[in-house]
Chimera marker file (.cmm) of the C-alpha trace (Angstrom):
<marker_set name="trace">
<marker id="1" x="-1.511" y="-26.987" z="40.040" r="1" g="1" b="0" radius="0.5"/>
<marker id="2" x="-1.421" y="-29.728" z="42.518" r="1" g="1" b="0" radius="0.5"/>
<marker id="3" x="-3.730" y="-32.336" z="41.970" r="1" g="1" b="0" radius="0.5"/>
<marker id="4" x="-4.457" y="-35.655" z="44.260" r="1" g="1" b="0" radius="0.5"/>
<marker id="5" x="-6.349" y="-38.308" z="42.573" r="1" g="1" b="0" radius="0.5"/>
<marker id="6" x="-8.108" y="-40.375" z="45.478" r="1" g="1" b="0" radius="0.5"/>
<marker id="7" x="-9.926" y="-43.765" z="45.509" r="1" g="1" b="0" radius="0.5"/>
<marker id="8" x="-10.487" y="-46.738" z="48.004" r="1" g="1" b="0" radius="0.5"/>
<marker id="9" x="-7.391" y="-48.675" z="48.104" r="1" g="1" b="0" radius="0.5"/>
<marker id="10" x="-5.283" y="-46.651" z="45.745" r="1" g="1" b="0" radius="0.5"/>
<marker id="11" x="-4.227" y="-49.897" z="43.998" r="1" g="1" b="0" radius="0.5"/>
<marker id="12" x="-6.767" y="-50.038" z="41.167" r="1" g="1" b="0" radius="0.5"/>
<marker id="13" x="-8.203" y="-47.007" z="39.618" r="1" g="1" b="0" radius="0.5"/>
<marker id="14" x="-6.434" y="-43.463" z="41.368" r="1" g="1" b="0" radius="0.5"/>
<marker id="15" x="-2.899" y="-44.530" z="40.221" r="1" g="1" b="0" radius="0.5"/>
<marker id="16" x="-4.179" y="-45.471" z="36.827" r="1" g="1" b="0" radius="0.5"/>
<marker id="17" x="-5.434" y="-41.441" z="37.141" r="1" g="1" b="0" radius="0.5"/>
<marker id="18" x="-1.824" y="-40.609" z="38.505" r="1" g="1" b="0" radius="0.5"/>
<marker id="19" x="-0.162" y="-42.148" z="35.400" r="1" g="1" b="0" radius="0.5"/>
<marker id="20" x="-2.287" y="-40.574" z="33.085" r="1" g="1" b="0" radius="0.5"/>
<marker id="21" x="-2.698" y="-37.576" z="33.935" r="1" g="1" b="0" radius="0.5"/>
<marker id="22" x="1.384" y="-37.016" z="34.856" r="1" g="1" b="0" radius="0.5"/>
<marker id="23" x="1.494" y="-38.590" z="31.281" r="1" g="1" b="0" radius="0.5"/>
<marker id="24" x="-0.648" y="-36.208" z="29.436" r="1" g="1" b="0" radius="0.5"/>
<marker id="25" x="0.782" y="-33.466" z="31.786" r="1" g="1" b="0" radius="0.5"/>
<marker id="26" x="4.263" y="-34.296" z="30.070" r="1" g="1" b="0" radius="0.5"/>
<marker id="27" x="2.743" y="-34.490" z="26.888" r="1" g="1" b="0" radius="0.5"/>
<marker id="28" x="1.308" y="-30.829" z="27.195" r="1" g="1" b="0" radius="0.5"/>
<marker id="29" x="4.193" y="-29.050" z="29.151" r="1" g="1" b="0" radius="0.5"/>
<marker id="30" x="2.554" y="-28.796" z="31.927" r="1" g="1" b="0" radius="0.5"/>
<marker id="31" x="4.100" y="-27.376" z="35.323" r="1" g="1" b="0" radius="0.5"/>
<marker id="32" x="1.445" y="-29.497" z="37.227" r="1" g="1" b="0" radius="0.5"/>
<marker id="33" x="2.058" y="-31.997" z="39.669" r="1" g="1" b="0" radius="0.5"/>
<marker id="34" x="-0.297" y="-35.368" z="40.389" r="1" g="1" b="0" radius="0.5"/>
<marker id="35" x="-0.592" y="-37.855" z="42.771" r="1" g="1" b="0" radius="0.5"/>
<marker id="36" x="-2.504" y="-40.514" z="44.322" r="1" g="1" b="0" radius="0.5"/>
<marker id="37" x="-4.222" y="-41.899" z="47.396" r="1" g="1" b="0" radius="0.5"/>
<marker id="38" x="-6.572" y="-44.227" z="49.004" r="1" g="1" b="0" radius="0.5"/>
<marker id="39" x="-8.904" y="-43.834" z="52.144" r="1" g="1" b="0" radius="0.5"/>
<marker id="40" x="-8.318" y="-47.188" z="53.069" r="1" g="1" b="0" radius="0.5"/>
<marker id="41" x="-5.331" y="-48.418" z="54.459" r="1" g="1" b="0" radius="0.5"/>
<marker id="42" x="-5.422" y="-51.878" z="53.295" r="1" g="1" b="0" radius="0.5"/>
<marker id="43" x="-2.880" y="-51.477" z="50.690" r="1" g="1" b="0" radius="0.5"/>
<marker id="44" x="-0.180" y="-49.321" z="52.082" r="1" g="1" b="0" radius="0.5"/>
<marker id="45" x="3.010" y="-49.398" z="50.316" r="1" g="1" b="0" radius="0.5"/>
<marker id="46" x="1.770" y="-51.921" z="47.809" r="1" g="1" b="0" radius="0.5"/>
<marker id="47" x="2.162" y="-51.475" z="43.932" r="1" g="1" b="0" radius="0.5"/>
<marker id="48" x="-0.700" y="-50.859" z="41.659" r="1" g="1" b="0" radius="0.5"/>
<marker id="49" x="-3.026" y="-53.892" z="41.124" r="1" g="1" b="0" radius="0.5"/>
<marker id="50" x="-1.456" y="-56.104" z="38.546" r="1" g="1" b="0" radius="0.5"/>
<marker id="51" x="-4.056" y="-55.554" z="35.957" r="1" g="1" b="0" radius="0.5"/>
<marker id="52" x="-3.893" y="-51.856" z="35.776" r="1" g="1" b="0" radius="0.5"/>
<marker id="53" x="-0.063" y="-52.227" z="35.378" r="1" g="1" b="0" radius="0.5"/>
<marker id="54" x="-0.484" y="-54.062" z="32.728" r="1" g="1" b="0" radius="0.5"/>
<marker id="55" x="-3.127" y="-51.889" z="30.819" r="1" g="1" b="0" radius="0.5"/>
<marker id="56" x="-0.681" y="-48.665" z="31.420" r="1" g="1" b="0" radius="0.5"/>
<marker id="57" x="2.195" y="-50.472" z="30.255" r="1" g="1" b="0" radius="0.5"/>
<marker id="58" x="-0.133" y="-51.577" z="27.143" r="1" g="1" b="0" radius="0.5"/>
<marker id="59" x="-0.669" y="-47.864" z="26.384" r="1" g="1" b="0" radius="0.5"/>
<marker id="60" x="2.474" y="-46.564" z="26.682" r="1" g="1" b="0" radius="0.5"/>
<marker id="61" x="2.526" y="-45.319" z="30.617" r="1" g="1" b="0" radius="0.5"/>
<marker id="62" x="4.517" y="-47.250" z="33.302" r="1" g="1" b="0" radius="0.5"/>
<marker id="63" x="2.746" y="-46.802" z="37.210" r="1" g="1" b="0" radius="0.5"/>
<marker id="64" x="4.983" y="-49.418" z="38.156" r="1" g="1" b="0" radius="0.5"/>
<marker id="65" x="6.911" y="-47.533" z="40.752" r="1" g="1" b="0" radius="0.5"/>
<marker id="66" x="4.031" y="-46.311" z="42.231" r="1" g="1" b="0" radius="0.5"/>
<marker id="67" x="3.175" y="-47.019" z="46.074" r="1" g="1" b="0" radius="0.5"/>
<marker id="68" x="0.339" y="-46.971" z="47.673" r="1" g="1" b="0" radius="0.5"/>
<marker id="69" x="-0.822" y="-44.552" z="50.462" r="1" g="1" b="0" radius="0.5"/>
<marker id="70" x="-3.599" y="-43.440" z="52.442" r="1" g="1" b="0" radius="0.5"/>
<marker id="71" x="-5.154" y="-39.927" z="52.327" r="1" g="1" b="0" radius="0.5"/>
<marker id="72" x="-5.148" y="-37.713" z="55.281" r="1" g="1" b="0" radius="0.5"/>
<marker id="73" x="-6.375" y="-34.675" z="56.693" r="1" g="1" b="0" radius="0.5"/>
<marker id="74" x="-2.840" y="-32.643" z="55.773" r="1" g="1" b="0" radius="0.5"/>
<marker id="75" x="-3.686" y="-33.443" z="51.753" r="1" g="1" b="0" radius="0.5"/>
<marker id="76" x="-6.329" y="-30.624" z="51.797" r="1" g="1" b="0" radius="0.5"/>
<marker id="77" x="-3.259" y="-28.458" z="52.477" r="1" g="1" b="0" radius="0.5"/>
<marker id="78" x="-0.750" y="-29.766" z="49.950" r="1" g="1" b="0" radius="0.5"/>
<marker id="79" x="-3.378" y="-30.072" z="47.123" r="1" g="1" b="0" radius="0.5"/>
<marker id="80" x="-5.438" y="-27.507" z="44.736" r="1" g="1" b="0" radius="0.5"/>
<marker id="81" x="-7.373" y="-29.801" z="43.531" r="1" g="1" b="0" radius="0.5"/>
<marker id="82" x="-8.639" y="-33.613" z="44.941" r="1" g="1" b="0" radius="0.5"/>
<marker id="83" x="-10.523" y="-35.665" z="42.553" r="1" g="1" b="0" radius="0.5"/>
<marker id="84" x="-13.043" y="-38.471" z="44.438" r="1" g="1" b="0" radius="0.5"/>
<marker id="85" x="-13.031" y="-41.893" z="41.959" r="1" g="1" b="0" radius="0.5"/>
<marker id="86" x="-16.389" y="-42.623" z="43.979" r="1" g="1" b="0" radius="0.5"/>
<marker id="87" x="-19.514" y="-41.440" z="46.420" r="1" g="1" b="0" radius="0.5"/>
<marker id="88" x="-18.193" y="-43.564" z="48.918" r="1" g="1" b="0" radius="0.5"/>
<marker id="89" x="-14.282" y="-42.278" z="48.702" r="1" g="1" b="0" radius="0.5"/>
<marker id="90" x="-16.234" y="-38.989" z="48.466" r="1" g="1" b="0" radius="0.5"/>
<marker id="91" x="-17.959" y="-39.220" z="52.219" r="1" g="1" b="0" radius="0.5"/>
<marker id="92" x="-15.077" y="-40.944" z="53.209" r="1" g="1" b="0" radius="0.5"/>
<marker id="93" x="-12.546" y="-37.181" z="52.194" r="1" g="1" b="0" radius="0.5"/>
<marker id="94" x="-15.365" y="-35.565" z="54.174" r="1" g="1" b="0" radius="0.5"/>
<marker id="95" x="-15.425" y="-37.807" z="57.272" r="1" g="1" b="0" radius="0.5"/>
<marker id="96" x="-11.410" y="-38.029" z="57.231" r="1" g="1" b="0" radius="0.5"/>
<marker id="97" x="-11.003" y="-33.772" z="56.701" r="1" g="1" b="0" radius="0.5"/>
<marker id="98" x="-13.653" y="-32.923" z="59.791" r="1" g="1" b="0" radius="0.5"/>
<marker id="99" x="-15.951" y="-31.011" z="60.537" r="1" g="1" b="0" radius="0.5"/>
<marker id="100" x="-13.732" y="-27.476" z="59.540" r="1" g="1" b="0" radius="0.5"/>
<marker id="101" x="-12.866" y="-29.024" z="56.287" r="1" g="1" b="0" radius="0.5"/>
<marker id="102" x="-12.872" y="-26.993" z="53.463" r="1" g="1" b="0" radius="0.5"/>
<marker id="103" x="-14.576" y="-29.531" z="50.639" r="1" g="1" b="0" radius="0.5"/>
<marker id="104" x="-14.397" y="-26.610" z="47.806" r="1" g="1" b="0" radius="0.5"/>
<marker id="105" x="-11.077" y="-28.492" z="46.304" r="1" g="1" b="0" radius="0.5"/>
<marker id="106" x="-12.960" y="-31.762" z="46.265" r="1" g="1" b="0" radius="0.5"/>
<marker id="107" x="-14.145" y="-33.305" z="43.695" r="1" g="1" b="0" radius="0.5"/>
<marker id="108" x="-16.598" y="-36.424" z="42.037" r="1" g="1" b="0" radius="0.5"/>
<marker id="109" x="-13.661" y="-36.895" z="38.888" r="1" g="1" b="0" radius="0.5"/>
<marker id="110" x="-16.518" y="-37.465" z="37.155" r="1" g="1" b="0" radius="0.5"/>
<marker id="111" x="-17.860" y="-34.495" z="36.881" r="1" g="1" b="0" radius="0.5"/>
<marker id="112" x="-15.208" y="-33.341" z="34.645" r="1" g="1" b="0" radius="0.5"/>
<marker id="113" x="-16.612" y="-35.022" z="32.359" r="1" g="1" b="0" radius="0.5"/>
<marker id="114" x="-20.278" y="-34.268" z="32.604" r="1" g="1" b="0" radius="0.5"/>
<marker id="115" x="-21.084" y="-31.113" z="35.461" r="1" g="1" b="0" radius="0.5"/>
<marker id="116" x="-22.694" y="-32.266" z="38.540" r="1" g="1" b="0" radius="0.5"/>
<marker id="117" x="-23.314" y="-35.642" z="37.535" r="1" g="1" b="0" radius="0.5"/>
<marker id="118" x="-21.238" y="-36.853" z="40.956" r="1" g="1" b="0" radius="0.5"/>
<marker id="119" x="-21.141" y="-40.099" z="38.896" r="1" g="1" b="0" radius="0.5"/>
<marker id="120" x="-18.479" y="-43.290" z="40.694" r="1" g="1" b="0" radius="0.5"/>
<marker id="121" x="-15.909" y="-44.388" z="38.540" r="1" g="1" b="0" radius="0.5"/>
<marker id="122" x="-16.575" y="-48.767" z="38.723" r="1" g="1" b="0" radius="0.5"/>
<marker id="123" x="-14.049" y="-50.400" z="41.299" r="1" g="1" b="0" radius="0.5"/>
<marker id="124" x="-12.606" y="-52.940" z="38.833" r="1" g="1" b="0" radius="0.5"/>
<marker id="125" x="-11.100" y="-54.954" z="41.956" r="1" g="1" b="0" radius="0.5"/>
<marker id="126" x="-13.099" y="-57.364" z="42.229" r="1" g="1" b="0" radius="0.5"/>
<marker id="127" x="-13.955" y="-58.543" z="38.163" r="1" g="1" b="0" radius="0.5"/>
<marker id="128" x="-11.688" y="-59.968" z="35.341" r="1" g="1" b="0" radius="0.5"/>
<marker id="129" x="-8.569" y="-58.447" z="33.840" r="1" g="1" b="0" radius="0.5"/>
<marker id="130" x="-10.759" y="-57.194" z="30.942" r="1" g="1" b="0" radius="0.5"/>
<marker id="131" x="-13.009" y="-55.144" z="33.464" r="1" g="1" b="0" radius="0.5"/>
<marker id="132" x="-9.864" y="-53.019" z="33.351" r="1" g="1" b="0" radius="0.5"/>
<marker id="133" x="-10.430" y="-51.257" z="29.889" r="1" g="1" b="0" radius="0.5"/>
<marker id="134" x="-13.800" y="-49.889" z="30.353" r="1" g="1" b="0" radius="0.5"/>
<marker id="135" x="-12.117" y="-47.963" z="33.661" r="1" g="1" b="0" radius="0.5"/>
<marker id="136" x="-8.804" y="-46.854" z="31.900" r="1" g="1" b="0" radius="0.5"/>
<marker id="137" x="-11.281" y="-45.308" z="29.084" r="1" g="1" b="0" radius="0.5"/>
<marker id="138" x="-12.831" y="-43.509" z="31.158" r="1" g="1" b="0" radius="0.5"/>
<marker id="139" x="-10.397" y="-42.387" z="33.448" r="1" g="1" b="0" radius="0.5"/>
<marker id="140" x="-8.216" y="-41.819" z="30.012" r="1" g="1" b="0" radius="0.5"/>
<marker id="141" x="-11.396" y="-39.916" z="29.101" r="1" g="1" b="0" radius="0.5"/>
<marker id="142" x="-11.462" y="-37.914" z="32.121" r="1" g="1" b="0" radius="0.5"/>
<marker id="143" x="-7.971" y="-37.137" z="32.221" r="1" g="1" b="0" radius="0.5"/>
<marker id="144" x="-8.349" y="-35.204" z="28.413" r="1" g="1" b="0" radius="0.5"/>
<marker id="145" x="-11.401" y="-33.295" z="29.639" r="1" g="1" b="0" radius="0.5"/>
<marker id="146" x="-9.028" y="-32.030" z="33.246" r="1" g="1" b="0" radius="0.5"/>
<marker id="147" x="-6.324" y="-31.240" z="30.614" r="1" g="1" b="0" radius="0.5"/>
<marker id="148" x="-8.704" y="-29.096" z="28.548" r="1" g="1" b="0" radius="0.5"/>
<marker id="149" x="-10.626" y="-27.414" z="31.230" r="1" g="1" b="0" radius="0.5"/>
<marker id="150" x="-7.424" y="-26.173" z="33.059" r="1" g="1" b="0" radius="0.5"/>
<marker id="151" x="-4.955" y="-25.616" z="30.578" r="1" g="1" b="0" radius="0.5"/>
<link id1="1" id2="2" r="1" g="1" b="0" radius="0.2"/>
<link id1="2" id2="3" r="1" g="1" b="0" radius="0.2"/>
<link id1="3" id2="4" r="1" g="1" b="0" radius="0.2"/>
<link id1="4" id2="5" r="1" g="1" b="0" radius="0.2"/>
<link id1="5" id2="6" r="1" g="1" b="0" radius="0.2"/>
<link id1="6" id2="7" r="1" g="1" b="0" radius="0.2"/>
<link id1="7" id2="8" r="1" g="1" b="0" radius="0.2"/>
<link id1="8" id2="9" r="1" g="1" b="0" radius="0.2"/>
<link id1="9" id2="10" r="1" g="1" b="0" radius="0.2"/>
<link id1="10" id2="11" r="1" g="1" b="0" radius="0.2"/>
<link id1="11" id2="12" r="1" g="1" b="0" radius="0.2"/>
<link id1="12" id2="13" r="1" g="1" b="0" radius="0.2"/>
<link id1="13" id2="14" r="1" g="1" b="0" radius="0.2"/>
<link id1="14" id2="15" r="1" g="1" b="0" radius="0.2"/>
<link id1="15" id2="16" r="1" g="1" b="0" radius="0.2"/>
<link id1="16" id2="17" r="1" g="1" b="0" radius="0.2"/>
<link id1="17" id2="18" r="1" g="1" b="0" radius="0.2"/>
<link id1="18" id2="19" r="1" g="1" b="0" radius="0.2"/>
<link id1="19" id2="20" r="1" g="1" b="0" radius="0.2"/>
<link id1="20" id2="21" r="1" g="1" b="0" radius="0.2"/>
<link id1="21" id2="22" r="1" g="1" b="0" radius="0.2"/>
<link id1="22" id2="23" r="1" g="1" b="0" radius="0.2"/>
<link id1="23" id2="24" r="1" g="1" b="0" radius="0.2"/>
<link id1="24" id2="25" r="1" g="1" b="0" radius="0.2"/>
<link id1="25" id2="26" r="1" g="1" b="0" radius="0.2"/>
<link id1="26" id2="27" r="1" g="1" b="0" radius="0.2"/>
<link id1="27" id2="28" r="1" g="1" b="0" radius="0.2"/>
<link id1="28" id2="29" r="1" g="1" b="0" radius="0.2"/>
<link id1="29" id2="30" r="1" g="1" b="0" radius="0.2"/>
<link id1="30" id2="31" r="1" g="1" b="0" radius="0.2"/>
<link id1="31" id2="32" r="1" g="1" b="0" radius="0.2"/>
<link id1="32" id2="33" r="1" g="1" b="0" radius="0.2"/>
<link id1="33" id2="34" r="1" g="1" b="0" radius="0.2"/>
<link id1="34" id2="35" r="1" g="1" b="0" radius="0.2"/>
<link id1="35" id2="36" r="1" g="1" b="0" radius="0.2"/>
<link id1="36" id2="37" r="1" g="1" b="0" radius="0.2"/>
<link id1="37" id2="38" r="1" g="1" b="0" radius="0.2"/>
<link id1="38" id2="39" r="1" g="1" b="0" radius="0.2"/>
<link id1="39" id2="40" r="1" g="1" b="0" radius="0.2"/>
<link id1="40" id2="41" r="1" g="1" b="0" radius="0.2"/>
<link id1="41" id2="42" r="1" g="1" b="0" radius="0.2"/>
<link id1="42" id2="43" r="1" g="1" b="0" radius="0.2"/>
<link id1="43" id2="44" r="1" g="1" b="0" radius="0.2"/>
<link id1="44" id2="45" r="1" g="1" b="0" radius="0.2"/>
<link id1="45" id2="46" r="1" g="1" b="0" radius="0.2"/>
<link id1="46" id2="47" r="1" g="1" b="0" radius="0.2"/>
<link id1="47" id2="48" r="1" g="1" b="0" radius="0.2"/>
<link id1="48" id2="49" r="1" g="1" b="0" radius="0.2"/>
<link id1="49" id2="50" r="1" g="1" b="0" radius="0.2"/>
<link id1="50" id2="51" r="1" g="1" b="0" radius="0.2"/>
<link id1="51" id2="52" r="1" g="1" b="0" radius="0.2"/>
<link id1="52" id2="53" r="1" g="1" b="0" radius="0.2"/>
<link id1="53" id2="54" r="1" g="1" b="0" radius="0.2"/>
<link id1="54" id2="55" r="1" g="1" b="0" radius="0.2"/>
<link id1="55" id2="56" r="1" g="1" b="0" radius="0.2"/>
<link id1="56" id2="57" r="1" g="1" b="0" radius="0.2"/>
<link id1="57" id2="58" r="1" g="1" b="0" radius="0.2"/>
<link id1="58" id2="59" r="1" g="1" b="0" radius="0.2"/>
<link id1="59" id2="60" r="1" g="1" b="0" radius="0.2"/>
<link id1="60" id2="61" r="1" g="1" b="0" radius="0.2"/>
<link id1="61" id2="62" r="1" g="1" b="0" radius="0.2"/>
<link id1="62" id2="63" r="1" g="1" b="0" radius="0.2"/>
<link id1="63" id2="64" r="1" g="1" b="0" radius="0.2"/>
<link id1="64" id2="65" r="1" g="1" b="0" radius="0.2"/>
<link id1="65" id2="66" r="1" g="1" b="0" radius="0.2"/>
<link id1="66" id2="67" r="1" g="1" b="0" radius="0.2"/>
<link id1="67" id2="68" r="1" g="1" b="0" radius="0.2"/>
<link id1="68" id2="69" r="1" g="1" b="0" radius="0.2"/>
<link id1="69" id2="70" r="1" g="1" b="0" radius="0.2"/>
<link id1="70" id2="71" r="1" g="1" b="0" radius="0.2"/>
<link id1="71" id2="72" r="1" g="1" b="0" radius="0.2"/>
<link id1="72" id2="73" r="1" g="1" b="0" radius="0.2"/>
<link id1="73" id2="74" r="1" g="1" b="0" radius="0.2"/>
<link id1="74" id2="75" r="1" g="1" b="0" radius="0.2"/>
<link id1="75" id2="76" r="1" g="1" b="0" radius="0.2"/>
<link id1="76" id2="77" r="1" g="1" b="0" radius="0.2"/>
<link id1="77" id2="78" r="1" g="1" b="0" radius="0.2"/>
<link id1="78" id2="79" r="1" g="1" b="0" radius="0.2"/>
<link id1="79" id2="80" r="1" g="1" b="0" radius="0.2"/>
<link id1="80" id2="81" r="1" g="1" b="0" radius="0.2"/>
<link id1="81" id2="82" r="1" g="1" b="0" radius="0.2"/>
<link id1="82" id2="83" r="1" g="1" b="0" radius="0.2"/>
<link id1="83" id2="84" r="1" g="1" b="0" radius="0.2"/>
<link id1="84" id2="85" r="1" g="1" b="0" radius="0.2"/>
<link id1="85" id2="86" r="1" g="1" b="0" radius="0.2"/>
<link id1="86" id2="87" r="1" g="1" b="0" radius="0.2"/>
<link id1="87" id2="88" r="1" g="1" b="0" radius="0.2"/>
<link id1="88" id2="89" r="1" g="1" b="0" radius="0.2"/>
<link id1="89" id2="90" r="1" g="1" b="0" radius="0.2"/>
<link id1="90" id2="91" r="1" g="1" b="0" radius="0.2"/>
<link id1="91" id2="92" r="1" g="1" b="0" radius="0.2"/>
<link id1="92" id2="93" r="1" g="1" b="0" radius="0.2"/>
<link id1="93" id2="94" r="1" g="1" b="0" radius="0.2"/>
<link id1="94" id2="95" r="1" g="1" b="0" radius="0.2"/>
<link id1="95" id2="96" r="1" g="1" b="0" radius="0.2"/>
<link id1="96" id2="97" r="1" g="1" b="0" radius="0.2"/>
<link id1="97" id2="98" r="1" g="1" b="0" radius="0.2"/>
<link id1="98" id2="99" r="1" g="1" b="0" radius="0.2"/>
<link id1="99" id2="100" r="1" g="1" b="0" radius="0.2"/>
<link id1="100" id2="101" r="1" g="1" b="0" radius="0.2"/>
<link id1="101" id2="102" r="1" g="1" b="0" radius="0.2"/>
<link id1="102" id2="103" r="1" g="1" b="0" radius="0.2"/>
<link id1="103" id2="104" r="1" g="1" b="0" radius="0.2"/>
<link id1="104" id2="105" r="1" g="1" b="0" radius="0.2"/>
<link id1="105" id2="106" r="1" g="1" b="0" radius="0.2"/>
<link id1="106" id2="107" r="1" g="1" b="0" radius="0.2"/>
<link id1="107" id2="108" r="1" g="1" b="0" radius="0.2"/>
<link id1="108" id2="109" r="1" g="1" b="0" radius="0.2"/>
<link id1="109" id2="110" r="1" g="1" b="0" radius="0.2"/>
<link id1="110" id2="111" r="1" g="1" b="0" radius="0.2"/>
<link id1="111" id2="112" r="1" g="1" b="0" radius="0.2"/>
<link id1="112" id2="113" r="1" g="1" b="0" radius="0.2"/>
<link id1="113" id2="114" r="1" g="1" b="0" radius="0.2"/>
<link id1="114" id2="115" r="1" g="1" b="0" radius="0.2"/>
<link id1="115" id2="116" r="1" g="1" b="0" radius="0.2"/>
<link id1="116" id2="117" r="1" g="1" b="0" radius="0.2"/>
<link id1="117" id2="118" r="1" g="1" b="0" radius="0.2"/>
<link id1="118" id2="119" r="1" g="1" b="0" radius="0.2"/>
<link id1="119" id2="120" r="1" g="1" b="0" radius="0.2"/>
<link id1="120" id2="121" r="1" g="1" b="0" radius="0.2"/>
<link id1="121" id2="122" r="1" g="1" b="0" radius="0.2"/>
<link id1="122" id2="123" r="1" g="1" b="0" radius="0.2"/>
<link id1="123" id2="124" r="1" g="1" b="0" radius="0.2"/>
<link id1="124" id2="125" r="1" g="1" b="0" radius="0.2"/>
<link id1="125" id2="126" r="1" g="1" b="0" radius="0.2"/>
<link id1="126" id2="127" r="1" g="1" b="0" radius="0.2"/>
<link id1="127" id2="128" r="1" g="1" b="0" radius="0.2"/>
<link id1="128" id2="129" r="1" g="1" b="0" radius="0.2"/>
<link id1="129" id2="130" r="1" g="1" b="0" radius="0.2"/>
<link id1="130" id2="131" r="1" g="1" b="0" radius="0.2"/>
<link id1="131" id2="132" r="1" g="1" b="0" radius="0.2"/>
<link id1="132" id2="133" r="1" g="1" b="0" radius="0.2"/>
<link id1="133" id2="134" r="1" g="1" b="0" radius="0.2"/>
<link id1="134" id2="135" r="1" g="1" b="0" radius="0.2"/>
<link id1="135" id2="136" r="1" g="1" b="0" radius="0.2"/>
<link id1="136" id2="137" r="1" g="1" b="0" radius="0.2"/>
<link id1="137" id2="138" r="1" g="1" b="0" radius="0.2"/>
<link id1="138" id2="139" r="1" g="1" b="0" radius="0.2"/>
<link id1="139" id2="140" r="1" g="1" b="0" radius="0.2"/>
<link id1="140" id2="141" r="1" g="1" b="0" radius="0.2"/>
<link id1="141" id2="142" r="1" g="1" b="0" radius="0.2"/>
<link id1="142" id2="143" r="1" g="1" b="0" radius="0.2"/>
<link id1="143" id2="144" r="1" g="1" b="0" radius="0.2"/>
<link id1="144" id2="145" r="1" g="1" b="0" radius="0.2"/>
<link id1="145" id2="146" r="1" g="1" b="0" radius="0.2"/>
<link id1="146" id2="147" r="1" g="1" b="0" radius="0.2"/>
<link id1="147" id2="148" r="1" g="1" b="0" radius="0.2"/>
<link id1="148" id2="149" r="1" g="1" b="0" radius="0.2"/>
<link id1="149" id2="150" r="1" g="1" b="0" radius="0.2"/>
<link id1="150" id2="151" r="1" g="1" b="0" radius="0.2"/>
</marker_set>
């Protein structure tokens, strides 16, 4: 399985999804494949925020080498499943795929953890360094509940 994690900027919370989930995909043996990527191109080629470096490192998983890119049209191609971190970086898949787009392999990560809830995972960006934990939780969260369903 192919799986693209996707946020806004795809400095903050989609590569602390990427390092997770290839972590927990080592852990369990998997012969899956993760990535990330941002609808924005503000970021481009830039490392993971400092902040959720630091909490990955804390817990064992290194996103250090990770770089920043921007989603495109081609990922609905190269990817079985695409996880949206928010409503926003949800419209923002749709508007970028078009109006043939197939949207069946996107979608809210949240609802991996509860069904149809199309729940936003909070953009720590723009709060404290300890805004940071809540999100890895739940992405860590998330990332168990993937792991389960699709094992």
């Amino acid at each position: 399985m192919k799986i693209l994690m996707v946020c806004l900027g795809n400095i903050c919370r989609s590569p602390i999804a990427e390092g997770l989930m290839r972590h927990k995909i080592q852990q369990h043996g998997l012969d899956w494949e993760v990535t990330s990527a941002g609808t924005e191109s503000y970021h481009i080629g830039s490392a993971p925020h400092r902040f959720s470096q630091k909490l990955c490192h804390a817990n064992g998983v290194d996103i250090s080498m990770q770089r920043a890119k921007q989603f495109s049209a081609a990922d609905f191609e190269r990817y079985d499943k695409i996880y949206a971190m928010a409503g926003d970086v949800y419209d923002e898949i749709k508007r970028i795929g078009g109006r043939k787009v197939d949207m069946s392999k996107v979608e809210y990560f949240l609802n991996e953890l509860e069904e149809g809830s199309n729940g936003s995972v909070p953009d720590p960006w723009y709060g404290t360094e300890e805004g940071y934990l809540p999100v890895y939780e739940l992405i860590d969260r998330t990332c168990d509940a993937i792991i389960k369903k699709y094992k």
